[in-house]
TILUM-824568 format. One line per 3 residues: number of its first residue (from 1); their letters; for each residue x, y, z of C-alpha. Coordinates in steps of 0.02 Angstrom, whole numbers, plus 50000, padded with zeros to 5 digits. Example, Ala and Ser with C-alpha at 12.3 -4.5 7.8 and 13.67 -1.06 7.14 Angstrom:
% residues 2
1) as) 50615:49775:50390 ~ 50684:49947:50357;
//
This chain:
% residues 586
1) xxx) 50000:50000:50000 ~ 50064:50168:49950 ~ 50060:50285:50119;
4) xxx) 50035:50452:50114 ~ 50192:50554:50172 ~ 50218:50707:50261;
7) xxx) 50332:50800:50140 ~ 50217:50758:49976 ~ 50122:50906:49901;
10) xxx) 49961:50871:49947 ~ 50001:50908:50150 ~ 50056:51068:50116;
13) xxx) 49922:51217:50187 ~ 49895:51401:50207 ~ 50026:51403:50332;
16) xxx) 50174:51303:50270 ~ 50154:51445:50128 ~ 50135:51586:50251;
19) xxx) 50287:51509:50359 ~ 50398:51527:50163 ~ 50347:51663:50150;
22) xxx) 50405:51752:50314 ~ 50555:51655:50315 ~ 50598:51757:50118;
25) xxx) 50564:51928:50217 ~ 50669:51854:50361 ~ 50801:51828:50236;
28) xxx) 50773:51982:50139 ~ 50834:52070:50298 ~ 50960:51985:50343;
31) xxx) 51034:52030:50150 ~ 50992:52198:50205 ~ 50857:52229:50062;
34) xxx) 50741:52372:50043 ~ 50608:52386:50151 ~ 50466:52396:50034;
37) xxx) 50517:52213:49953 ~ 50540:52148:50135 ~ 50369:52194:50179;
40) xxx) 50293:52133:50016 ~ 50329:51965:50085 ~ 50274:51966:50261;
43) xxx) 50102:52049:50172 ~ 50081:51918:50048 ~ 50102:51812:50214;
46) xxx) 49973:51889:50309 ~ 49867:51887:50129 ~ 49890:51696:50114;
49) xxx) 49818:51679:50292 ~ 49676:51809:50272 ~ 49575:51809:50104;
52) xxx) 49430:51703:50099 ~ 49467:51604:49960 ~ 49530:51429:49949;
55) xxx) 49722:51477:49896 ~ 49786:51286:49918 ~ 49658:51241:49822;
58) xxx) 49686:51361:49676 ~ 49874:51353:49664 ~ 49825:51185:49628;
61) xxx) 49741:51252:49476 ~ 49862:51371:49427 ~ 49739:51521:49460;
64) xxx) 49790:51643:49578 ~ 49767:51802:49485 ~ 49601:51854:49552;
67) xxx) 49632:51839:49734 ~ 49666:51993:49804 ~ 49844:52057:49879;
70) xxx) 49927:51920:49770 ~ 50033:52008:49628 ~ 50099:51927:49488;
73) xxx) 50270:51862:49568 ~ 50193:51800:49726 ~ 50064:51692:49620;
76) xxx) 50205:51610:49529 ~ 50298:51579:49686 ~ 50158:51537:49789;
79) xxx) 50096:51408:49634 ~ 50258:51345:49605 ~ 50261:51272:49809;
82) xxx) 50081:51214:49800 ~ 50126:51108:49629 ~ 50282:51041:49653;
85) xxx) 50326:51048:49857 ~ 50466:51172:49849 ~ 50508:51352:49797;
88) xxx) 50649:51394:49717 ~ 50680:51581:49748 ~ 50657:51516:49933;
91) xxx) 50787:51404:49933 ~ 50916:51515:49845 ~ 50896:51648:49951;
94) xxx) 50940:51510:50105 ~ 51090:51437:50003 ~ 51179:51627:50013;
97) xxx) 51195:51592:50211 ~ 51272:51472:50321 ~ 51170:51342:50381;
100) xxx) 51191:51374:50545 ~ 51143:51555:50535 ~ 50976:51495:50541;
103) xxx) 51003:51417:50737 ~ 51003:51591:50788 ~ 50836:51621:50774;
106) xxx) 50798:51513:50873 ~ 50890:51591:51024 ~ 50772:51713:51119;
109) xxx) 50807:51888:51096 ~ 50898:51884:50948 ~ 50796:51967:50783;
112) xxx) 50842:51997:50594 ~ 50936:52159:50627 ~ 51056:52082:50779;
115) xxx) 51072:51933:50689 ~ 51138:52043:50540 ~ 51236:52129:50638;
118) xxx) 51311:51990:50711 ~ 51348:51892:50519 ~ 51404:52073:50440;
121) xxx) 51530:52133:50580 ~ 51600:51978:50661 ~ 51552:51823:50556;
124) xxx) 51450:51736:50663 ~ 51345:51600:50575 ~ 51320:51481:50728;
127) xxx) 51270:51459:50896 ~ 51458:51402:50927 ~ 51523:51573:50843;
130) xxx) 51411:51679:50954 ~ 51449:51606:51102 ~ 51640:51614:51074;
133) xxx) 51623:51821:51023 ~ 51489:51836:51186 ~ 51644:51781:51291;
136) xxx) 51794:51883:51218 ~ 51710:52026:51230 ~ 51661:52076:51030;
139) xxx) 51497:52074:51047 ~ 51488:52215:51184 ~ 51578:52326:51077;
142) xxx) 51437:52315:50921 ~ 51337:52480:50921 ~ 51173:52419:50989;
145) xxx) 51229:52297:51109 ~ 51300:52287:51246 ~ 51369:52201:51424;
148) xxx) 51170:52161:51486 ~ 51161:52094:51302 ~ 51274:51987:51294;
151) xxx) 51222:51913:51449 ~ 51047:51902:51396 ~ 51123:51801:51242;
154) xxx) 51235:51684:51335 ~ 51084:51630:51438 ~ 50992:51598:51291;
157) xxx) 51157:51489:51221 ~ 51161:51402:51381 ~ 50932:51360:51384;
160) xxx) 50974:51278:51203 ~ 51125:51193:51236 ~ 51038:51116:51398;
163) xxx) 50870:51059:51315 ~ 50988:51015:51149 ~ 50898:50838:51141;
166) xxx) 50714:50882:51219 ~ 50572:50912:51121 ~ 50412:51002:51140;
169) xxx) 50278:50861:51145 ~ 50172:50978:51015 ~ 50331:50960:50903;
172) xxx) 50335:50777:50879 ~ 50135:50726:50890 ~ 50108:50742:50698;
175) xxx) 50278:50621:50664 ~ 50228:50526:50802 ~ 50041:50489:50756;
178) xxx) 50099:50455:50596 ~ 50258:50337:50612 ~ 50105:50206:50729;
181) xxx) 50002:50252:50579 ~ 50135:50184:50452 ~ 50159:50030:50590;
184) xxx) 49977:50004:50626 ~ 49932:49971:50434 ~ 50081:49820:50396;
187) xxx) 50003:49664:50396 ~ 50125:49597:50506 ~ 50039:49702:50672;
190) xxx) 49932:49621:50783 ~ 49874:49785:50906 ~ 50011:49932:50917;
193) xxx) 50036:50103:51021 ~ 50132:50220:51078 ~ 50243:50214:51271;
196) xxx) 50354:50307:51361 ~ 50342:50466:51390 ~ 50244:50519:51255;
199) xxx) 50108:50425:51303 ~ 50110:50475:51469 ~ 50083:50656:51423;
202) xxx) 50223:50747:51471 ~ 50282:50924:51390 ~ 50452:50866:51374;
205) xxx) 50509:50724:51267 ~ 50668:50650:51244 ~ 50616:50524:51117;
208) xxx) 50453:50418:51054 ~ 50414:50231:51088 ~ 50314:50126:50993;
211) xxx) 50267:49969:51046 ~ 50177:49818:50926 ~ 50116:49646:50955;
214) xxx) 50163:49521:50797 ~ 50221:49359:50763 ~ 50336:49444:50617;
217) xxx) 50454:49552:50733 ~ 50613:49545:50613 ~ 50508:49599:50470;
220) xxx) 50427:49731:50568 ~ 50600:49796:50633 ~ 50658:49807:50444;
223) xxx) 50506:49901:50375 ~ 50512:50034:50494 ~ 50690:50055:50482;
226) xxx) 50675:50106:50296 ~ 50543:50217:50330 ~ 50564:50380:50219;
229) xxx) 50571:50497:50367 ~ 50716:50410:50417 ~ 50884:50505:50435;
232) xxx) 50999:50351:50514 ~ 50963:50209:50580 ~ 51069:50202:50762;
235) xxx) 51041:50002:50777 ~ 50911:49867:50697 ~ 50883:49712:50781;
238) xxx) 50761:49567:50763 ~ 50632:49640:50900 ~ 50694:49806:50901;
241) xxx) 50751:49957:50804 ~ 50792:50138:50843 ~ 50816:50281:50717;
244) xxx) 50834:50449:50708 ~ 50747:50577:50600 ~ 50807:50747:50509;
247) xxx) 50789:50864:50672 ~ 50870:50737:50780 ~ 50715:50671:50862;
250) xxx) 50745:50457:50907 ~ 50616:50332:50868 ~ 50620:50159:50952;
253) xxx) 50504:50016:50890 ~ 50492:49854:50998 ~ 50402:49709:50931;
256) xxx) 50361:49589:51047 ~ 50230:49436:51058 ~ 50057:49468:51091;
259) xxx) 50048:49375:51270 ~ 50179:49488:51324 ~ 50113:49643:51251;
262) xxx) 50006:49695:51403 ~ 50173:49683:51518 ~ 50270:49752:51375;
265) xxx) 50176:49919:51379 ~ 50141:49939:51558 ~ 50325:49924:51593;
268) xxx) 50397:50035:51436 ~ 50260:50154:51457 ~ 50352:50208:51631;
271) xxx) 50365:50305:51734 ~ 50521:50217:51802 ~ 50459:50269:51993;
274) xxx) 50284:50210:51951 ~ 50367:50045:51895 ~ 50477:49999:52055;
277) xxx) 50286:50019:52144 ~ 50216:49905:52041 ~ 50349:49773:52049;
280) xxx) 50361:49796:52237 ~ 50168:49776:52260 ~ 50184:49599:52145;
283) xxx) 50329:49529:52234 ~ 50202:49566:52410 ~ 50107:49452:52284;
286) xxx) 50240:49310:52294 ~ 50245:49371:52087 ~ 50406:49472:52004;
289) xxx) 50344:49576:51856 ~ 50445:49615:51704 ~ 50403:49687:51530;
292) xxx) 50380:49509:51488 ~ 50250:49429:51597 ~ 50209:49386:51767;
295) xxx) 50332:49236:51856 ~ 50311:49144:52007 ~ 50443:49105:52157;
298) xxx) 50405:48921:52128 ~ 50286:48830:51970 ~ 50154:48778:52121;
301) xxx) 50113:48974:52102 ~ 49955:49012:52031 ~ 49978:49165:51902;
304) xxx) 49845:49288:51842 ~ 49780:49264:51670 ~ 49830:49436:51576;
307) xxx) 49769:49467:51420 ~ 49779:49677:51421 ~ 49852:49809:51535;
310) xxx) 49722:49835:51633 ~ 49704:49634:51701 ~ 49890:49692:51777;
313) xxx) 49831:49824:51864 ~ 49686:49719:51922 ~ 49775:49577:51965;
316) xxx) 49896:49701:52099 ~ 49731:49754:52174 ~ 49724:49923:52085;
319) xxx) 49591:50011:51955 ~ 49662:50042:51829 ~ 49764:50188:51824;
322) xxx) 49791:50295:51644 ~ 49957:50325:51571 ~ 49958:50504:51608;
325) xxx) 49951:50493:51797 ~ 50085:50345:51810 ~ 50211:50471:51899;
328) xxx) 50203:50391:52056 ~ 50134:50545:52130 ~ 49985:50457:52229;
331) xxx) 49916:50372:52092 ~ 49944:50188:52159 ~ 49859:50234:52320;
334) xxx) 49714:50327:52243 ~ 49704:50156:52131 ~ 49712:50035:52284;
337) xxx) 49563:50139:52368 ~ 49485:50151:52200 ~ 49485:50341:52189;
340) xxx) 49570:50374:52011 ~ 49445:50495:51947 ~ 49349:50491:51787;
343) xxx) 49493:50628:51692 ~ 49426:50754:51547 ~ 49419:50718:51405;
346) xxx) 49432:50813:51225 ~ 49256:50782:51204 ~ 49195:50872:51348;
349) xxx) 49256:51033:51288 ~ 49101:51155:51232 ~ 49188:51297:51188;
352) xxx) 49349:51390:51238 ~ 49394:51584:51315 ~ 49573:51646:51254;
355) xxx) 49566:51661:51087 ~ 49656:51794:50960 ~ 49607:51898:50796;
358) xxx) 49646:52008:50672 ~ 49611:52147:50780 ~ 49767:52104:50878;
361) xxx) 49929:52003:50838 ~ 49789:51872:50768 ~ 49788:51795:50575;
364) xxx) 49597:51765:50567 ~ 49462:51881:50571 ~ 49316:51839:50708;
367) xxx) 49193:51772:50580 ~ 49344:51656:50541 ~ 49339:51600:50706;
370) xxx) 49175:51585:50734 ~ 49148:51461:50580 ~ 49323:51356:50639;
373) xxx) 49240:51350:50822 ~ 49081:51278:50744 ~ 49175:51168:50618;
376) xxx) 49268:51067:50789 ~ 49103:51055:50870 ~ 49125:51214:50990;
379) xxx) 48954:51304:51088 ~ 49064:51465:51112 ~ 49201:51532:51080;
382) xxx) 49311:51708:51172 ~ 49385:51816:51097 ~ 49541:51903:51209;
385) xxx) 49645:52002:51099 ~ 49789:52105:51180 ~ 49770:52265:51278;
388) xxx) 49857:52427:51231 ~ 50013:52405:51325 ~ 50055:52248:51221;
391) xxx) 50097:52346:51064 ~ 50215:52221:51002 ~ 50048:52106:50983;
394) xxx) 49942:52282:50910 ~ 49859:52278:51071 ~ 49682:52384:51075;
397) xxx) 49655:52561:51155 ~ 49479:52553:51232 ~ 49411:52648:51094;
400) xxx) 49423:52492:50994 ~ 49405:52356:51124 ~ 49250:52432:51129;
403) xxx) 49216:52430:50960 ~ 49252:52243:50943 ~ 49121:52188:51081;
406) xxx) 48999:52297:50980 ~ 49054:52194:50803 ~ 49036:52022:50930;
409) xxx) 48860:52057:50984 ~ 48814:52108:50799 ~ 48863:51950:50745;
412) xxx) 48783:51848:50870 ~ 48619:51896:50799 ~ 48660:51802:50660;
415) xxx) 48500:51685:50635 ~ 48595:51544:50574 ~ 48680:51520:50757;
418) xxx) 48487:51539:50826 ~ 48573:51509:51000 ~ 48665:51367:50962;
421) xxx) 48833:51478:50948 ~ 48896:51618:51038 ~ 49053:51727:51025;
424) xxx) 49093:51781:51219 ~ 49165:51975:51204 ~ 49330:51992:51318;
427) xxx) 49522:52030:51322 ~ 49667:51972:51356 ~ 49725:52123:51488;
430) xxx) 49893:52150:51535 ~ 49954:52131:51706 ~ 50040:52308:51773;
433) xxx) 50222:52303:51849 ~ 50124:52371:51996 ~ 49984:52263:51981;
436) xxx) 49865:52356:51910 ~ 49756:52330:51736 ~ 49791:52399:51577;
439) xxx) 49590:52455:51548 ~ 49492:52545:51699 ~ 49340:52452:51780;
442) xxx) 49216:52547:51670 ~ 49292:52476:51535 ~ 49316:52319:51580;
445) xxx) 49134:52285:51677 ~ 49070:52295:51488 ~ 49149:52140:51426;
448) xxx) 49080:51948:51450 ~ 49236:51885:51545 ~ 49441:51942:51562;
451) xxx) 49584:51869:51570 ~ 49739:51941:51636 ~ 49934:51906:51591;
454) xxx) 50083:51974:51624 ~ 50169:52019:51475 ~ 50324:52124:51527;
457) xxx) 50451:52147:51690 ~ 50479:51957:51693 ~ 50629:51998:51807;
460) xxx) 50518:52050:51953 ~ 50583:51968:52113 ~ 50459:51818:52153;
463) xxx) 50395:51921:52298 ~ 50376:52060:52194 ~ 50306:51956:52040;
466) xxx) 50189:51869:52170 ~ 50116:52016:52242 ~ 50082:52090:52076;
469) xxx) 50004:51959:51993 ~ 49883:51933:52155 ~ 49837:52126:52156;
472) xxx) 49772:52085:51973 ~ 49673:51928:52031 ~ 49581:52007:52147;
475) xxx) 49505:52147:52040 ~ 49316:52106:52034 ~ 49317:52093:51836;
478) xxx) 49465:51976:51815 ~ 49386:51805:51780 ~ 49553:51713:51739;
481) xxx) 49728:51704:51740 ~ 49823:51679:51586 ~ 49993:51570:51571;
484) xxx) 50031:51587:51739 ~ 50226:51572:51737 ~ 50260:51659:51588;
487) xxx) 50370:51503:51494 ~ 50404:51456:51344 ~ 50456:51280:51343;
490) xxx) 50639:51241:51281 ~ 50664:51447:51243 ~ 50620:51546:51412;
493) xxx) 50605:51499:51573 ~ 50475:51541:51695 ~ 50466:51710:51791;
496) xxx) 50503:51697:51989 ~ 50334:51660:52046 ~ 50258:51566:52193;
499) xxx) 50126:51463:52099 ~ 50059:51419:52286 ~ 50003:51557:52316;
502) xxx) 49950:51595:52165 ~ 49833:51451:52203 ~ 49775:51484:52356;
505) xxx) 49733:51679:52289 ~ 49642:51595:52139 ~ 49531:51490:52307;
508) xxx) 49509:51661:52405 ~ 49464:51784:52213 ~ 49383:51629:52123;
511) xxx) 49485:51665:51990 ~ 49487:51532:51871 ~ 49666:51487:51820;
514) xxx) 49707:51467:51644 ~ 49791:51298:51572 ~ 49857:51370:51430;
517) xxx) 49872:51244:51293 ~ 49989:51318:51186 ~ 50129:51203:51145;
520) xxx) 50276:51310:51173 ~ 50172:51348:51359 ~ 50056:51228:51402;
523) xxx) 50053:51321:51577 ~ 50018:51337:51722 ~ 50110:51154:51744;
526) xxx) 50011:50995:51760 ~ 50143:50971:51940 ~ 50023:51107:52002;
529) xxx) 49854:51037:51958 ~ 49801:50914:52084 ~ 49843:51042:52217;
532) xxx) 49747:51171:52148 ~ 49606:51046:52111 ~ 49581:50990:52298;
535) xxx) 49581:51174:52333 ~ 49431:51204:52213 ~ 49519:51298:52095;
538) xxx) 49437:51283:51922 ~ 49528:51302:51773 ~ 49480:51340:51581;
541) xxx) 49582:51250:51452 ~ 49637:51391:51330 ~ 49736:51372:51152;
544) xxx) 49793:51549:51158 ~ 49754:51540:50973 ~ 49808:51656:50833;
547) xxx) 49752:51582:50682 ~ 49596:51472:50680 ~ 49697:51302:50662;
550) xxx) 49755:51333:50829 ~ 49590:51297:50921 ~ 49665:51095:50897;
553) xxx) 49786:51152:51023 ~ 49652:51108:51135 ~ 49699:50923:51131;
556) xxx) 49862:50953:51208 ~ 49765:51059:51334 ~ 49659:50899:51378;
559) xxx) 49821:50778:51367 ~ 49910:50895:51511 ~ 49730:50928:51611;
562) xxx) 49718:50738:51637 ~ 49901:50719:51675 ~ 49854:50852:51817;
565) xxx) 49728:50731:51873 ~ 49588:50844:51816 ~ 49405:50793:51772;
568) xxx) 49263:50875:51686 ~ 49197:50950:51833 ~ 49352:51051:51852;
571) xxx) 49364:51132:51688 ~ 49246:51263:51670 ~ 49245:51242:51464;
574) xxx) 49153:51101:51476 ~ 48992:51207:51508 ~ 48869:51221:51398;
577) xxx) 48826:51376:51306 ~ 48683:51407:51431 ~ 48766:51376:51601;
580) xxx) 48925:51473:51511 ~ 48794:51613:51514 ~ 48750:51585:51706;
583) xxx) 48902:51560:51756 ~ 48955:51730:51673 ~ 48793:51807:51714;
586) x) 48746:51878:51527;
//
């Protein structure tokens, strides 16, 4: 069977050609281009995103000319990456720099013009170059930066040299669901999934495990080492193979029998703490569990028939306990008394609150919005664009805040929602360095709901940081919290902040606390959840999108709300429309 891959033409979207497309003004500037060309790009970026019309779909066709904002050189290029999978103007432009130029972008801090400087002046074209130049001194001497520069950079060196082989677990889902596709459709596989770490959910990966039953291991070994998203194969065995792709991301596949599948993935699924539990409470058992099976002290010992994962748990006395709590963090007790609660899941969601447009640092417009909320099967959906003092993001003056919840509750009267869809009118407010709001009560007592962020000062002292982020909760009109610590996994670590209390403010204000489901946040941490949970705390799953695909973020939101032990009752997006309404008193 021929298998769809991820580089063919077909996969690529709106935003693979917006992402070209900013990455030709991003090199434009770093040539040190004109302006006027520069921008040309990053509009026909933002036009790609915007118009209504289907621009994949007439690329495709060859017939970009009528679509508005596309001129005669952008429909070529844009048609010739649709067509054929790759543009060529794009990838000239690249070929003028070093490769590992491009690694700098990646450091936080660093934009076109520094990066410029940096390549024009001293040569630097890798992380290794700019870290050398940080630490004789030649970068303090470049007009425009400076000693609190350079140490600004050299943190930012030393973040990516420290998470060099992590990975963002919204980075590797798409190559992850799709290598257990490619192993899930070989006739060789029995049943198949995923383990480790990815499966239990966490933010952080160092790798991906897949795990399959068959009785035609070798053969399974060998097809997914020649996989065409393979970059090397590190070692291929007879029941196992590991491989590494293009970014440096390791794959392991373990074939195994089907008897011992069960023990298979309850052992490589981990956590290694939750593991030396559950062979302690089998050896209490007179039993010694390994990824193999269950084994006796003596053959006059009676064994438990296993036949999935859950009959292990069961036979050890437990409920079953899912993947993303196994963190031996009070999940084998909770199992023993059988207290593992019923966790969230993606389907409970009914609608969502922190949620960007146009009118802000957002790609889609709020009708766009609308329609993607009501094309995933969402009740409601808020809209939070930035407040004034974000105006990196185009944050709104109240003037057009204002404004906006007018254009919301004009288009809620649209009869073909007839109450079945609502867009809820708020904003995404900055948080003060003294702790006050960026918009006055008047102005903010108009809107459905508010969430507040800090945006800026991230070098507060946590005292400091603390207090001001509690003076915001406990304005009346604040409804949530947004991305509580500020981080951006693998690039910026969190501001000083005592989540605790934090938590215990958000029990005192009832101020819901955002889990922000952003991949590059996904915050406030799922550590924090089952605290803030027996507290009472609620909190509201949020994608913190900016373009309408980004409401999917929500399934990582649900992945890290059950890992933090949460269930529907303590999300407050899984209200309907109507008790939305109540609970927001509109």
């Amino acid at each position: 069977m021929e298998r769809v891959r991820l580089n063919m033409v077909m996969e690529i979207g709106r935003e693979d050609v917006a992402e070209i497309l900013e990455g030709i003004a991003l090199l434009l500037e770093l040539k040190g281009e004109n302006i006027f060309k520069t921008r040309a790009y990053r509009n026909g970026a933002e036009a790609v995103m915007n118009v209504e019309e289907d621009v994949i779909a007439l690329a495709k066709e060859g017939n970009l000319g009528g679509v508005k904002g596309f001129g005669k050189a952008l429909q070529d290029k844009v048609t010739e990456l649709v067509q054929t999978g790759k543009m060529t103007y794009y990838e000239e432009l690249r070929s003028e720099f070093p490769e590992g130029l491009f690694a700098l972008f990646d450091l936080s801090g660093l934009g076109p013009k520094k990066i410029k400087a940096l390549y024009d002046k001293l040569g630097v074209d890798s992380v290794t170059g700019l870290k050398e130049v940080c630490e004789n001194g030649e970068v303090a001497r470049l007009s425009g930066f400076g000693a609190k520069t350079v140490v600004k950079i050299l943190e930012a060196i030393e973040l990516k040299e420290k998470f060099a082989s992590h990975f963002r677990l919204g980075s590797v889902s798409v190559m992850a669901e799709t290598l257990l596709d490619y192993v899930r459709e070989h006739p060789g596989t029995l049943r198949c999934t995923h383990a480790g770490s990815y499966r239990r959910s966490k933010e952080i990966l160092h790798d991906i495990d897949i795990l399959v039953a068959t009785d035609r291991p070798a053969e399974l070994t060998e097809y997914f080492s020649k996989l065409d998203e393979v970059s090397s194969v590190i070692v291929c065995g007879d029941t196992k193979v590991s491989i590494r792709l293009d970014d440096g991301l390791q794959c392991d596949l373990r074939a195994v029998s089907n008897t011992a599948y069960p023990f298979a993935l309850q052992y490589f699924s981990g956590s290694k703490e939750h593991n030396v539990e559950m062979r302690r409470r089998a050896k209490q058992k007179g039993w010694s569990l390994n990824e193999y099976d269950f084994q006796g002290e003596d053959e006059s010992v009676e064994l438990p028939v296993v036949e999935d994962e859950a009959d292990i748990y069961r036979a050890l006395g437990l409920d079953y306990i899912p993947p993303e709590l196994r963190e031996n963090r009070g999940e084998i007790e909770a199992a023993e008394r059988g207290e593992i609660p019923k966790l969230v899941e993606l389907e409970n969601l009914r609608g969502t609150f922190h949620n960007h447009t146009t009118a802000s640092d957002g790609r889609n417009s709020l009708e766009e919005m609308a329609e993607a909320a009501i094309d995933i099967g969402l009740e409601y959906l808020g809209i939070a664009d930035h407040s004034k003092s974000s105006f990196q993001a185009n944050g709104l003056y109240a003037d057009r805040l204002l404004r906006q919840v007018a254009e919301i509750r004009k288009l809620n009267e649209d009869p073909l929602w007839d109450g079945k869809f609502k867009l809820l009118a708020g904003s995404e407010v900055d948080i003060l360095k003294d702790g006050s709001l960026d918009f006055p009560d008047d102005v903010l007592k108009q809107l459905d709901y508010c969430v507040a962020s800090v945006h800026n000062a991230f070098t507060l002292p946590e005292k400091e940081m603390t207090a001001r982020i509690i003076s915001a909760m406990e304005n009346e009109y604040v409804t949530m919290l947004g991305h509580v610590t500020g981080r951006l996994l693998l690039k910026r670590n969190p501001y000083a902040v005592n989540v605790d209390k934090i938590i215990d403010c958000a029990v005192a204000t009832g101020t819901v606390i955002e889990l922000n489901c952003n991949p590059m946040r996904l915050d406030m941490d799922w550590r924090y959840w089952k605290k803030a949970k027996e507290k009472g705390v609620k909190c509201s799953i949020n994608p913190d999108a900016h373009r309408a695909e980004q409401l999917q973020y929500l399934s990582y939101g649900v992945r890290l709300a059950r890992k933090g032990w949460l269930t529907k009752e303590d999300v407050v997006n899984t209200k309907n429309l109507a008790e939305v309404e109540a609970w927001l008193k509109l």
